[in-house]
C-alpha positions in Angstrom: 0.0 0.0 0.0 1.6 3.3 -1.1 0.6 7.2 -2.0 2.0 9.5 -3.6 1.1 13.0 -2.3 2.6 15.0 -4.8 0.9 13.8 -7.7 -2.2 12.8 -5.2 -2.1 9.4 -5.6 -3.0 6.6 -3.4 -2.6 2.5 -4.3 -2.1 -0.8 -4.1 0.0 -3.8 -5.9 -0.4 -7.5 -4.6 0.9 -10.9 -6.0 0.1 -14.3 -4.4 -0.3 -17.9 -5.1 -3.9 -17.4 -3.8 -6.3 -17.6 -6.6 -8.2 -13.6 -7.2 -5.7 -12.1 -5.1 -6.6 -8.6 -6.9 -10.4 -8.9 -5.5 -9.3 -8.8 -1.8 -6.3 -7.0 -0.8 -6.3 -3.6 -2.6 -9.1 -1.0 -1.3 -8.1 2.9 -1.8 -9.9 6.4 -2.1 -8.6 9.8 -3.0 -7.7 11.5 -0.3 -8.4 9.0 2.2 -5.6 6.1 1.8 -4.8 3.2 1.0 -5.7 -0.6 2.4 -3.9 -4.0 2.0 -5.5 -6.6 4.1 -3.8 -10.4 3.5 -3.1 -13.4 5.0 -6.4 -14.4 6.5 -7.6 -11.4 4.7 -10.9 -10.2 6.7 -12.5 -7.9 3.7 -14.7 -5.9 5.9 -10.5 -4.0 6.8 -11.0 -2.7 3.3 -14.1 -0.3 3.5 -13.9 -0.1 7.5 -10.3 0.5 7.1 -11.0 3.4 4.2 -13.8 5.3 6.2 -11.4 5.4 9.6 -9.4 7.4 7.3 -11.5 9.6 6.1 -12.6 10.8 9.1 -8.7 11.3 9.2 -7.8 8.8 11.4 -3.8 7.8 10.9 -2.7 4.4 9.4 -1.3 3.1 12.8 -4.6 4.4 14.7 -6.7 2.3 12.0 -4.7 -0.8 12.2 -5.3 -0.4 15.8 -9.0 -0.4 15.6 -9.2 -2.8 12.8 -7.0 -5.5 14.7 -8.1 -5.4 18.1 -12.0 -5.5 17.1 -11.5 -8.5 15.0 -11.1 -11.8 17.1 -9.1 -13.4 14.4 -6.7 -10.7 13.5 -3.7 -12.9 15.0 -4.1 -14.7 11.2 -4.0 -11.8 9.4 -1.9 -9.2 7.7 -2.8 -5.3 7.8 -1.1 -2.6 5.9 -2.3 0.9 5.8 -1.0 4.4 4.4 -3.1 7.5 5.7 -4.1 10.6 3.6 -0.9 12.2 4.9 1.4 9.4 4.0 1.2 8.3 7.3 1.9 4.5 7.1 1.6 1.6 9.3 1.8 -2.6 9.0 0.3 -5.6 11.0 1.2 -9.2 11.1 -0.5 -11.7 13.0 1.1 -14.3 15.1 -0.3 -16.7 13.7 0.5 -16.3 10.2 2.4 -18.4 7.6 6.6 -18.0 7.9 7.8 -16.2 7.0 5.8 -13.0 7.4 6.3 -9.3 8.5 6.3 -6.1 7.0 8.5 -2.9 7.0 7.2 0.9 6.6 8.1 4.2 5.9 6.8 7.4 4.4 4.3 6.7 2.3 4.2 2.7 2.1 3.5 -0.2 3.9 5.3 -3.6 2.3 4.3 -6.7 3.8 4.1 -10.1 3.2 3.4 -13.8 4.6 4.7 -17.7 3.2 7.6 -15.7 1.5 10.4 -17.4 0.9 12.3 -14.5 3.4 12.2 -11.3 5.2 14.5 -10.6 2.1 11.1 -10.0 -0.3 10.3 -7.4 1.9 13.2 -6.0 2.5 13.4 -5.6 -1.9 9.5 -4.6 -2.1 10.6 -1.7 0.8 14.1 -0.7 -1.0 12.4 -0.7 -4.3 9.5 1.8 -3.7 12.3 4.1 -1.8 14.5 4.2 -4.6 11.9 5.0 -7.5 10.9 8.4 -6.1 9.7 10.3 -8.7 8.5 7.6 -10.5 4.4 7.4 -11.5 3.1 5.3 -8.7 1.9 2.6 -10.4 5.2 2.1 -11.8 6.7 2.2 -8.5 4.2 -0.3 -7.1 4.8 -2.3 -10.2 8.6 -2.0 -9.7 8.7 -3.3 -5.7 6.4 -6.4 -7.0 9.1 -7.3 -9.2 12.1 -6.4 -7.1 10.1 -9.0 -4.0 9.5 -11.7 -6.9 13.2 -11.4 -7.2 14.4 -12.2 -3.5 12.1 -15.5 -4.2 8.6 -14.1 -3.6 5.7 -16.4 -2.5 7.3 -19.7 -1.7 4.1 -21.4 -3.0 4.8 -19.6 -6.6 2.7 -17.2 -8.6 -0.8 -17.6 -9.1 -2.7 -13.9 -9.9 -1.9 -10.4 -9.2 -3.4 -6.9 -8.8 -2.7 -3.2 -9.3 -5.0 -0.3 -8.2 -4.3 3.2 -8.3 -6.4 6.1 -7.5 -6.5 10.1 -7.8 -9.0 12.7 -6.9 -11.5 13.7 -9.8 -9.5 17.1 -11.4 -11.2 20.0 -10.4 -13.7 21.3 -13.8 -12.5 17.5 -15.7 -15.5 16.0 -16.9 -14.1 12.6 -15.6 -15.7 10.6 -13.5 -13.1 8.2 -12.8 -10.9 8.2 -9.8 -9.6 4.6 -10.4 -6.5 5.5 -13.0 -5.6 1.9 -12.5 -7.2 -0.9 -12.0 -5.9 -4.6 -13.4 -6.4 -7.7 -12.0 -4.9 -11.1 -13.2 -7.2 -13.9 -11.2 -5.4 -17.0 -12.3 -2.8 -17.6 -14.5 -0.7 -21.0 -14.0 
């Protein structure tokens, strides 16, 4: 989960062995954030996760309340980045080694039944060193730079990428979703 604030950009990019991966993890809104939820993904951290925020809320506050409501959260995996760029990452105890996740402005990388704390470690250096970069090229770039430290140790299975901006003042656009691809299974 990562924003850019500059170009007012908020997203997600995922890639799992897990079939539809791209209909569960990513949530974002203009403005508001950006929402990962994995592992035992519980979808209700999407929305819930996305309306803590805009009532501007910060990532770790969210993660908080998401978590410690949620009587299975010790299975899942959380990341958040806030409106600000504000970022913050959960990982249950009970999830999959090797799992964790790293932060720091403006992203949350995690990741669980990796082959290492190496993928996230690559997803995290990646994103840092593409400033400047369009985000979804960033995101796109930290995907590939975790599939290279060895990635999912179960393999890959589907991805998904979702990007989103603000509606340009006067545009006559209606979209905010820039991006939004999803590959559900491909062997």
């Amino acid at each position: 989960a990562a924003c850019d604030l500059e170009a007012g950009r908020w997203g997600v990019a995922t890639q799992s062995k897990f079939l539809g991966v791209g209909s569960v993890v990513p949530w974002a809104e203009p403005q508001a954030g950006a929402v990962a939820t994995q592992a035992y993904a519980n979808p209700r951290y999407g929305p819930d996760g996305l309306a803590l925020l805009r009532e501007g809320v910060s990532a770790q506050e969210a993660v908080e309340r998401l978590t410690s409501a949620d009587e299975g959260s010790e299975h899942r995996q959380l990341g958040i980045v806030d409106a600000k760029g504000g970022s913050a990452t959960f990982t249950g105890s009970e999830c999959y080694d090797w799992a964790g996740g790293r932060t720091g402005p403006g992203y949350a990388a995690q990741g669980n039944i990796l082959v290492s704390g190496a993928t996230v470690d690559a997803i995290a250096e990646s994103f840092e060193a593409t400033a400047g970069k369009p985000l979804e090229e960033r995101l796109m770039d930290a995907l590939d730079a975790g599939q290279s430290k060895g990635g999912d140790t179960r393999g890959m299975q589907s991805a998904g990428l979702l990007v989103v901006r603000p509606i340009p003042p006067g545009s006559d656009s209606t979209v905010e979703r820039i991006v939004d691809v999803r590959v559900d299974d491909h062997e």
